[in-house]
C-alpha positions in Angstrom: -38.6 -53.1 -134.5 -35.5 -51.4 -133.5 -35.1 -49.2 -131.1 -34.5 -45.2 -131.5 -32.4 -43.5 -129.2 -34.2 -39.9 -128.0 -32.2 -36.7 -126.3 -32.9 -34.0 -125.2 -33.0 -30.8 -128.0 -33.9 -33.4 -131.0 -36.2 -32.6 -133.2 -39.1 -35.2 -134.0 -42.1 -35.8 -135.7 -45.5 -38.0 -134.2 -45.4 -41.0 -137.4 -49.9 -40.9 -136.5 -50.0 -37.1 -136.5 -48.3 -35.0 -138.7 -50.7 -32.1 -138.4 -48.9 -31.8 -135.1 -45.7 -30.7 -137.3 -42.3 -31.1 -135.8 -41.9 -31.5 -132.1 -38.9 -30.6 -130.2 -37.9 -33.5 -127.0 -37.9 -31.8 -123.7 -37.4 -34.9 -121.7 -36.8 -38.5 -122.0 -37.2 -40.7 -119.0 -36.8 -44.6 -119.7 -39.6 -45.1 -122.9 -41.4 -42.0 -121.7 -40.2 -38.8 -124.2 -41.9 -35.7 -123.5 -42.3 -33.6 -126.7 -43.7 -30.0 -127.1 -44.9 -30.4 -131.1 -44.5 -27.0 -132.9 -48.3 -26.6 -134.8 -50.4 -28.3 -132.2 -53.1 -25.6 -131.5 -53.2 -24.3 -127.9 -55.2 -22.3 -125.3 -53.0 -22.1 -122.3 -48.9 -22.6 -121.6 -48.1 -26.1 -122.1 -50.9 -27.4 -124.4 -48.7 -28.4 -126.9 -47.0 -30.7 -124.4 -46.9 -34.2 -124.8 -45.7 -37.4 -123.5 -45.1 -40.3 -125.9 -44.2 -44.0 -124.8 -42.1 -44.8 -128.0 -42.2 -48.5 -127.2 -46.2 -48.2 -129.0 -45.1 -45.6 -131.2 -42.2 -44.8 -132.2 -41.1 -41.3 -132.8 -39.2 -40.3 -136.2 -36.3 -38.5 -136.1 -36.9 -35.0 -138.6 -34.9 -34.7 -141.3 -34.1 -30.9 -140.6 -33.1 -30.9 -136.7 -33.0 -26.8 -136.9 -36.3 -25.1 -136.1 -36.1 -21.6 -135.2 -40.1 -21.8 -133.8 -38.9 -24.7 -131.4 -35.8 -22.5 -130.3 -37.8 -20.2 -128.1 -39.2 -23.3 -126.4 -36.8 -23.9 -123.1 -36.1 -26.7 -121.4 -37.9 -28.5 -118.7 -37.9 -27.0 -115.1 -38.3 -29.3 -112.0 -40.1 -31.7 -114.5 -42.6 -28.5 -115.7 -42.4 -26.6 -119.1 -42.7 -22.6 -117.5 -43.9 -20.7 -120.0 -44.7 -17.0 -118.9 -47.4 -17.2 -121.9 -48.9 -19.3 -124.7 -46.6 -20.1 -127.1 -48.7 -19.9 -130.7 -48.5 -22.3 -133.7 -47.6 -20.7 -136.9 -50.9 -20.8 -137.8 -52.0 -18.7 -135.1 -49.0 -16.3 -135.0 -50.7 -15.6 -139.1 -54.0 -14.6 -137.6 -53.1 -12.5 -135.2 -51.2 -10.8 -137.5 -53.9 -10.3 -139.6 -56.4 -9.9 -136.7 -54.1 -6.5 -136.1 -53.1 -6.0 -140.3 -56.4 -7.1 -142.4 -54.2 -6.3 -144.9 -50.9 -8.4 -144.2 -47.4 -6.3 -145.1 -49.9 -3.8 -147.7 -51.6 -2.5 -144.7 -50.9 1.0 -144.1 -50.8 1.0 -140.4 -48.3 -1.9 -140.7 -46.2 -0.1 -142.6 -46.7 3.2 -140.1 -46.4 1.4 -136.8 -44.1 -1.4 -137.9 -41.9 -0.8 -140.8 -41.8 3.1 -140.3 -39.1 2.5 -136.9 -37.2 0.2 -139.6 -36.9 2.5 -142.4 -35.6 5.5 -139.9 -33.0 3.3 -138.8 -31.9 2.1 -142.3 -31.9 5.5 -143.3 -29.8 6.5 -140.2 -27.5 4.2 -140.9 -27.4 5.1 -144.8 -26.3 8.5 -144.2 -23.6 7.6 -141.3 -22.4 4.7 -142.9 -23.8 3.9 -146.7 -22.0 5.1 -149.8 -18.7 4.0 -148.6 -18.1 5.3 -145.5 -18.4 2.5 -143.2 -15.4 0.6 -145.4 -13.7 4.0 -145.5 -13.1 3.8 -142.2 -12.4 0.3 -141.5 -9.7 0.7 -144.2 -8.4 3.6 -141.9 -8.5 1.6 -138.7 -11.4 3.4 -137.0 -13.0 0.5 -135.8 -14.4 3.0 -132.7 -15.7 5.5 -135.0 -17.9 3.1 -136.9 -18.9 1.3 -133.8 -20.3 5.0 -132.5 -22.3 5.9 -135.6 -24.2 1.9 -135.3 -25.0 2.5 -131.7 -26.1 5.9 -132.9 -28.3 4.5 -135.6 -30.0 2.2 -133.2 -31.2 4.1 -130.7 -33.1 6.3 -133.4 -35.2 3.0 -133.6 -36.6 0.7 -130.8 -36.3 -2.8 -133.1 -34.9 -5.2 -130.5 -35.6 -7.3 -127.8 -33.9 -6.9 -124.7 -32.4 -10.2 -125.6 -31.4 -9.0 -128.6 -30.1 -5.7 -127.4 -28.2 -7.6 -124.8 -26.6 -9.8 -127.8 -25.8 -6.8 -130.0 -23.7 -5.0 -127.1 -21.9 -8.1 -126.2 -21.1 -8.7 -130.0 -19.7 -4.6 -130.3 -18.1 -4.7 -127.2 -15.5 -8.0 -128.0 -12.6 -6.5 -129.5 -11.1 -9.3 -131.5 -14.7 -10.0 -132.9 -15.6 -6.6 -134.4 -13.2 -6.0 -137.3 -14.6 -9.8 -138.7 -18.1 -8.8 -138.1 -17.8 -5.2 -139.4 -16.2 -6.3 -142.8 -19.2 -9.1 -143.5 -21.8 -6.4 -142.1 -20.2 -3.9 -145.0 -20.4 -6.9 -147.8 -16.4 -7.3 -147.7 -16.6 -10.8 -147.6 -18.9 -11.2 -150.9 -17.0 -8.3 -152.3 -13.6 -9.9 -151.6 -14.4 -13.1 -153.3 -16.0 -11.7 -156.1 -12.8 -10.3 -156.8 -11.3 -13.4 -156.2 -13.1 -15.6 -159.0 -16.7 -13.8 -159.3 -20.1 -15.2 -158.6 -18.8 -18.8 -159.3 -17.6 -19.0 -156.1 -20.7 -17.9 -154.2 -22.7 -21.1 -154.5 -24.1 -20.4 -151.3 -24.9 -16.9 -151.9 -26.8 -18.1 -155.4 -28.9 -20.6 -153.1 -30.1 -18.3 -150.5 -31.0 -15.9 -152.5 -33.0 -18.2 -155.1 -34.5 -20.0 -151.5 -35.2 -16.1 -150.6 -37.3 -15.4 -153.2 -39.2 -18.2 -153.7 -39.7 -17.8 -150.1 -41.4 -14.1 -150.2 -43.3 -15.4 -153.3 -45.1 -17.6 -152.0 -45.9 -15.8 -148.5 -47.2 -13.4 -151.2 -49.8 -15.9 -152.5 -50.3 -16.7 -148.7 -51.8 -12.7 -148.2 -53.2 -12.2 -151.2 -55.6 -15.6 -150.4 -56.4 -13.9 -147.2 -57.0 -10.6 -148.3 -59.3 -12.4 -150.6 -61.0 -13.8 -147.9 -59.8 -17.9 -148.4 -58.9 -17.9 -145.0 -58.9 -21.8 -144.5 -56.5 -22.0 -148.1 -54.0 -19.3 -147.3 -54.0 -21.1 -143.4 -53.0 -24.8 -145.1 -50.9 -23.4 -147.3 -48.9 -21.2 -144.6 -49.1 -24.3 -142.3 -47.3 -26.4 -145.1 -45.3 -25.5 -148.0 -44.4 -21.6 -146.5 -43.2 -23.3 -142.9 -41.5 -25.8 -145.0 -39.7 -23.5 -147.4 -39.1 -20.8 -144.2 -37.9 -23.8 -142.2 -35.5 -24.8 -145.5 -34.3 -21.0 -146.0 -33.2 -20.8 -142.0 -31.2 -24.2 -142.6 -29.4 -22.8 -145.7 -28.7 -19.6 -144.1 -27.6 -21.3 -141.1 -24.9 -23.5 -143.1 -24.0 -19.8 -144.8 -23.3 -18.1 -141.4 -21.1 -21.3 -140.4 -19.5 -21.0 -144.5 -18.0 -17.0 -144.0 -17.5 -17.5 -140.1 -14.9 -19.5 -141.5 -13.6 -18.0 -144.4 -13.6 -14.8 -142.2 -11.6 -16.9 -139.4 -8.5 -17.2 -142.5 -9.3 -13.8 -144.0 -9.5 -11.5 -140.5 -6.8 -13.0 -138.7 -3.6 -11.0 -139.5 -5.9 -7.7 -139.4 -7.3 -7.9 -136.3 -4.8 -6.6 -133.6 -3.8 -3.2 -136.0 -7.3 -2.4 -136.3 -8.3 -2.9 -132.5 -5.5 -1.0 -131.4 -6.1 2.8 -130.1 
């Protein structure tokens, strides 16, 4: 048997228990890896914890090593994984959703309590920005303008986490970073090389998209199972094929951001200083 080499951050799967799902390595100390695995079911912070001597079993490497549920885990502390609360499988984030939403996304006080702050803010930012106005002005070389009516738009809607919020203004308040971010938030990238060659040059666009849909499809088939009461089908099938095709979409879309952060890194360059400029 040859040896596997563990680090920290890598993603891993128990060979003996897959209903455990992937597993992100916290620690490895001599044959000893400790591994919090994303779908074991828990009751307090930490139960999903687990130490492996890979010289009995030998851990297996996933073969996707991005996992946005494993993300949020954070590394070990003086030995100890501090978690200020239970950290819920997919599985069990679904139920409580539906424990609050019998309905999933068609439930009316879902779309009240939870999608009604979203749609104020996309229409907030329809009528500041929409129809051409947003690229208006960045043609112009208002770059502070547009940055004013976004932070207007958000505050009509309280949709981020303090995290979030605390990305967001670090993001709008880098000079040389807004004009690039500002032109892919208005669709200037696609629309630039559609002009340049059309859709044939968007493979990447065509896949997320496709990946998209198929995604929402089947979360669809997930609800309407539930709604119908086959509560143990629409929990395998959540638990399986929609974490695998969610987990597959995040990838793609990951490798998409990385695509037009580079194209934008050619395209932005000579623009940014006259845009940034009072």
């Amino acid at each position: 048997m040859i040896a596997r080499r563990y680090e920290a951050g890598m993603i891993v799967t128990h060979p003996n228990r897959p209903e455990w799902g992937p597993g992100r390595v916290l620690a490895v100390q001599g044959d000893a890896v400790t591994v919090y695995f994303r779908d074991l079911p828990i009751g307090t912070a930490g139960d999903a914890t687990r130490t492996i001597r890979v010289r009995i079993v030998q851990l297996v490497p996933a073969e996707l090593q991005d996992d946005p549920w494993l993300e949020a885990i954070p590394p070990l502390r003086d030995g100890l994984l501090r978690l200020p609360k239970p950290h819920a499988t997919p599985g069990q984030a679904l139920q409580g959703f539906l424990a609050h939403f019998a309905e999933g996304c068609q439930d009316a006080s879902y779309r009240t309590s939870e999608r009604g702050p979203a749609w104020s803010a996309h229409e907030s930012l329809r009528a500041s920005l929409g129809d051409g106005q947003g690229e208006a002005l960045l043609a112009e070389g208002c770059v502070s303008e547009v940055l004013e009516r976004l932070r207007a738009a958000k505050r009509t809607a309280n949709l981020l986490s303090t995290a979030e919020r605390a990305m967001v203004a670090a993001l709008l308040a880098d000079s040389e970073s807004v004009p690039g971010y500002l032109r892919a938030l208005f669709g200037r990238y696609l629309a630039d090389l559609t002009s340049r060659g059309g859709a044939s040059q968007l493979p990447r666009y065509r896949q997320v998209r496709e990946m998209h849909a198929g995604f929402h499809t089947l979360a669809g088939q997930v609800l309407r199972l539930a709604q119908a009461g086959r509560q143990d089908q629409a929990r395998v099938l959540c638990e399986t094929d929609l974490q695998t095709r969610g987990i597959a979409l995040l990838a793609a879309m990951s490798a998409w951001v990385k695509e037009i952060e580079g194209r934008l890194a050619g395209q932005t360059g000579q623009h940014v200083r006259s845009e940034v400029q009072p």
